[in-house]
N, C-alpha and C positions, 0 to 999 in steps of 0.2 A: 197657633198653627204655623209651620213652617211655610216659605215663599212657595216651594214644589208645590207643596199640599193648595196652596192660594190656586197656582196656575193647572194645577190638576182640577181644581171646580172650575176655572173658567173655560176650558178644553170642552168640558162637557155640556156647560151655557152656547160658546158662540162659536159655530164651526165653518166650515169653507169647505163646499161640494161642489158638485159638477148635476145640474138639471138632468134627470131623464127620462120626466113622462112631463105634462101639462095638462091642468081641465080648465079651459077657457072657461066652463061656465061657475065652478066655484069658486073663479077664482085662486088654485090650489095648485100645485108641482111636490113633483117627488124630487128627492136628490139624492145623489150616490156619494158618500164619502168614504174617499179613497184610503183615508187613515184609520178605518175602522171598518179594516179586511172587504173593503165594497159593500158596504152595510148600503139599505137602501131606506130613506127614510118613509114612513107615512106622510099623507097628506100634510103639508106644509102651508098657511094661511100666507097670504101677499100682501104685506102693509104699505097701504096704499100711500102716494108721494104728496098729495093735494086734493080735496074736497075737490069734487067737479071739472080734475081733471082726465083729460084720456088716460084709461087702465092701461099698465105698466104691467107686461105678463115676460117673462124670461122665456128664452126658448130653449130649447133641448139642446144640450149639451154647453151651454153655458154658465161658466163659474160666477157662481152666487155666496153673499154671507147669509148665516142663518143663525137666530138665535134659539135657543129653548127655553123654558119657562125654568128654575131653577126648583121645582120640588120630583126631578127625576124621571117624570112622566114624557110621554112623547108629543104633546104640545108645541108647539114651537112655529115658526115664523121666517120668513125672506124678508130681508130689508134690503138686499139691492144686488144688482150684479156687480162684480169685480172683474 
């Protein structure tokens, strides 16, 4: 597979959005990415920084990375703000 082709599956693994809902209680954020026409994502799980420490929740309208699970579905995860 050519380079493109490499960086085209990874486009679609780990993206960079902007927060614009929060559920404190699931622990969950939606995000909007702007390179994919203002697509808004589903529920997105918040991987947590340290066992037992204070919850690490982003707030609205802050740029976060995000990954997806790599079989296509909408799975996927916050691993931190940027």
């Amino acid at each position: 597979m050519s380079i493109e082709g490499e960086f085209n599956k990874l486009g679609a693994i780990i993206r960079t959005g902007i927060v614009s809902s929060v559920d404190v209680s699931n622990r969950t954020v939606r995000v909007i990415f702007r390179d994919k026409s203002d697509m808004v994502s589903g529920p997105l799980k918040i991987v947590m920084r340290e066992h037992g420490a204070s919850a690490w929740l982003p707030n609205i309208n802050q740029a976060v990375l995000c990954l997806y699970l790599p079989d296509g579905g909408s799975d996927g995860f916050v691993l931190g703000g940027i």
